[in-house]
KEKE-3310 file (N, C-alpha, C; in steps of 0.2 Angstrom, whole numbers, plus 5000, padded with zeros to 4 digits):
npx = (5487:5490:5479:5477:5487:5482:5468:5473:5479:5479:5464:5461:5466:5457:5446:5450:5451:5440:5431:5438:5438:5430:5414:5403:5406:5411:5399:5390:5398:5396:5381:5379:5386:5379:5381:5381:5382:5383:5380:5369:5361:5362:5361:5367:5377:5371:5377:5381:5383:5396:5405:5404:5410:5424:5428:5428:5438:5450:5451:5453:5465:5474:5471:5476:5489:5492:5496:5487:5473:5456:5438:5424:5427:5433:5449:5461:5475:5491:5508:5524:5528:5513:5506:5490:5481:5467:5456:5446:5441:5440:5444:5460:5479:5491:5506:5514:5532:5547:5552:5571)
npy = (5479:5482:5474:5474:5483:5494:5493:5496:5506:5516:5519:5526:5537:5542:5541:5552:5563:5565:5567:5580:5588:5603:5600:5606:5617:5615:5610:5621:5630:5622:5621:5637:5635:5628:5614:5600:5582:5566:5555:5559:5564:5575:5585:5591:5585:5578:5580:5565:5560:5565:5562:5550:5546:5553:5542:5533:5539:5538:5523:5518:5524:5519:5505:5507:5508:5524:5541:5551:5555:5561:5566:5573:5586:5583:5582:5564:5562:5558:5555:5550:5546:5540:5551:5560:5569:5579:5590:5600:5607:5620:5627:5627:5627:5621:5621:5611:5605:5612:5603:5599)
npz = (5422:5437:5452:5464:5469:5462:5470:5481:5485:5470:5472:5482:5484:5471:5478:5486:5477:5471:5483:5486:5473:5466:5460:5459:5453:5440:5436:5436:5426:5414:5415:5411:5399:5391:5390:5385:5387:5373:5383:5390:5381:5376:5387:5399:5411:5427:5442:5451:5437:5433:5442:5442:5429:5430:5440:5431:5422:5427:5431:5416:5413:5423:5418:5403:5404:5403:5403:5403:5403:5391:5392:5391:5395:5405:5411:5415:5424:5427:5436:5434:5448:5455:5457:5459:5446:5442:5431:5424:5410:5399:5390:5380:5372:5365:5356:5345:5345:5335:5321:5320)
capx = (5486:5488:5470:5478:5489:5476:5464:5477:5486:5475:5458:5459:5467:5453:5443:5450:5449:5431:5428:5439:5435:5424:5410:5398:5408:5409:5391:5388:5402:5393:5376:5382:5388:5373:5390:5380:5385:5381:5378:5367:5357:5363:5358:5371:5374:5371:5386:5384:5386:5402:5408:5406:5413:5431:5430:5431:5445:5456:5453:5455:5472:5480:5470:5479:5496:5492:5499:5483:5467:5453:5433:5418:5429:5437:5457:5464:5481:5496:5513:5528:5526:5508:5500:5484:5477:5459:5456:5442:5445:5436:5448:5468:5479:5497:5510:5523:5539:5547:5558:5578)
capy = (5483:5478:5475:5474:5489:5499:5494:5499:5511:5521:5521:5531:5545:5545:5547:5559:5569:5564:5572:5588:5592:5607:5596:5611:5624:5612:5611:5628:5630:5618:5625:5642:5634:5622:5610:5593:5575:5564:5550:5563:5563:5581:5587:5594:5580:5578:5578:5559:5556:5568:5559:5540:5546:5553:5537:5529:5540:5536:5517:5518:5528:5513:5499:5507:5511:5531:5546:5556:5552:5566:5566:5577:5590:5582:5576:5564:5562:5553:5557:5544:5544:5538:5555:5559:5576:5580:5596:5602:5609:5625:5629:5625:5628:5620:5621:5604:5607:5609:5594:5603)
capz = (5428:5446:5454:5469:5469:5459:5473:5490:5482:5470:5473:5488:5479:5468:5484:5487:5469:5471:5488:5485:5469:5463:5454:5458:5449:5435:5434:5435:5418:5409:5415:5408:5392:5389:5386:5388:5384:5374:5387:5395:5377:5375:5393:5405:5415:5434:5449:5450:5432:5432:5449:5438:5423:5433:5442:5423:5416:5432:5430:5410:5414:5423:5414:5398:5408:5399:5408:5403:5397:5392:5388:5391:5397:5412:5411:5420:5424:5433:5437:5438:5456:5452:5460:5452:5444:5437:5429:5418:5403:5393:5382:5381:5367:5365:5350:5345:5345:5330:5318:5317)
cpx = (5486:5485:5472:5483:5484:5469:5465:5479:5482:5470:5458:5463:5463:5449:5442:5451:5442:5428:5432:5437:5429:5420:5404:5398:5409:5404:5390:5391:5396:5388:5378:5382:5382:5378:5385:5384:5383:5377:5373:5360:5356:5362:5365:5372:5375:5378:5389:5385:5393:5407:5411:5410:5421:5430:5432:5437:5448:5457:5455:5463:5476:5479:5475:5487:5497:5496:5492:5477:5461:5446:5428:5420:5435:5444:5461:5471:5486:5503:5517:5526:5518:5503:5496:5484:5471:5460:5451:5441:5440:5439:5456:5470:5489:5502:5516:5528:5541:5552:5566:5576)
cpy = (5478:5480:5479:5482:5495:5498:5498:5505:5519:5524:5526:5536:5546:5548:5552:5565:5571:5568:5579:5591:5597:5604:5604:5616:5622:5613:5620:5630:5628:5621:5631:5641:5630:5616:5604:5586:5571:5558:5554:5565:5571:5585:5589:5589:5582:5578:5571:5558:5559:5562:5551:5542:5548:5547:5531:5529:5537:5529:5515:5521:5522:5509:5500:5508:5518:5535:5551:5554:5559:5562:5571:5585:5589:5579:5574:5562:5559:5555:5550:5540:5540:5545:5557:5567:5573:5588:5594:5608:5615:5624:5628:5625:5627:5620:5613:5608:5606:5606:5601:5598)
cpz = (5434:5449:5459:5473:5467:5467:5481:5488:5480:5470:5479:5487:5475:5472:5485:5486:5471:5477:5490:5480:5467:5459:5452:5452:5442:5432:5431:5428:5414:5409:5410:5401:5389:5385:5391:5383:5381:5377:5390:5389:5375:5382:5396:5411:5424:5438:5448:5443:5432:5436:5443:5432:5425:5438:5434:5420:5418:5429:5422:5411:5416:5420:5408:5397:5403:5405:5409:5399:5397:5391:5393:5397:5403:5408:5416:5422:5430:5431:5437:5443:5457:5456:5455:5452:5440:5435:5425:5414:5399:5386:5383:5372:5367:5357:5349:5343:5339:5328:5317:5312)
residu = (UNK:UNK:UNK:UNK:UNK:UNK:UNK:UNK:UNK:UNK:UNK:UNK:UNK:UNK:UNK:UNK:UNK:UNK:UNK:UNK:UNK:UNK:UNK:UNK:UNK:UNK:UNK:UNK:UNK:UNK:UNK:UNK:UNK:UNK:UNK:UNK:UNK:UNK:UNK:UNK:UNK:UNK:UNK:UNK:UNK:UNK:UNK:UNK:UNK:UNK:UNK:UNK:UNK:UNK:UNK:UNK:UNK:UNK:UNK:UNK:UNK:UNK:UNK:UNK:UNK:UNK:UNK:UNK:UNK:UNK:UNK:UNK:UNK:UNK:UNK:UNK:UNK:UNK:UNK:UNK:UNK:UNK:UNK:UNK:UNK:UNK:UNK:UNK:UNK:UNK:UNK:UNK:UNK:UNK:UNK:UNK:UNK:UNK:UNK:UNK)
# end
């Protein structure tokens, strides 16, 4: 990974994941579903812990040069162009292609 590019380039597209994102309406899901974590020791975790754990995928995404990393519902995601997506995840359900 480049610090320097990861630090000019994509941090302030997380920023700005981080301060558009719907965290509340997350919460509320999870609230609903009593869908906690275990870093959270089973618990529904707070905003800030949500906020630091999508600052983690992000930086695991480039660290690992991935296109898409998941966990505790949240995924995160990069394009070629290196633009980012977040999305958090209920339920999703895809099929592989199949072998001719």
């Amino acid at each position: 990974m480049n610090y320097k590019y990861y630090v000019d380039k994509i941090v302030p597209k997380i920023d700005e994941i981080i301060d558009n994102f719907d965290f509340e309406r997350v919460k509320d899901t999870m609230d609903a579903l009593n869908w906690g974590w275990a870093t959270t020791r089973g618990e529904v975790p707070e905003i800030s812990d949500m906020k630091a754990l999508v600052r983690s995928l992000f930086k695991d995404l480039f660290y690992h040069e991935s296109t898409e990393v998941a966990t505790g519902g949240f995924v995160a995601s990069r394009d070629d162009d290196d633009n980012l997506e977040l999305s958090f995840v209920v339920a999703n359900w895809y099929t592989e292609p199949e072998e001719n």
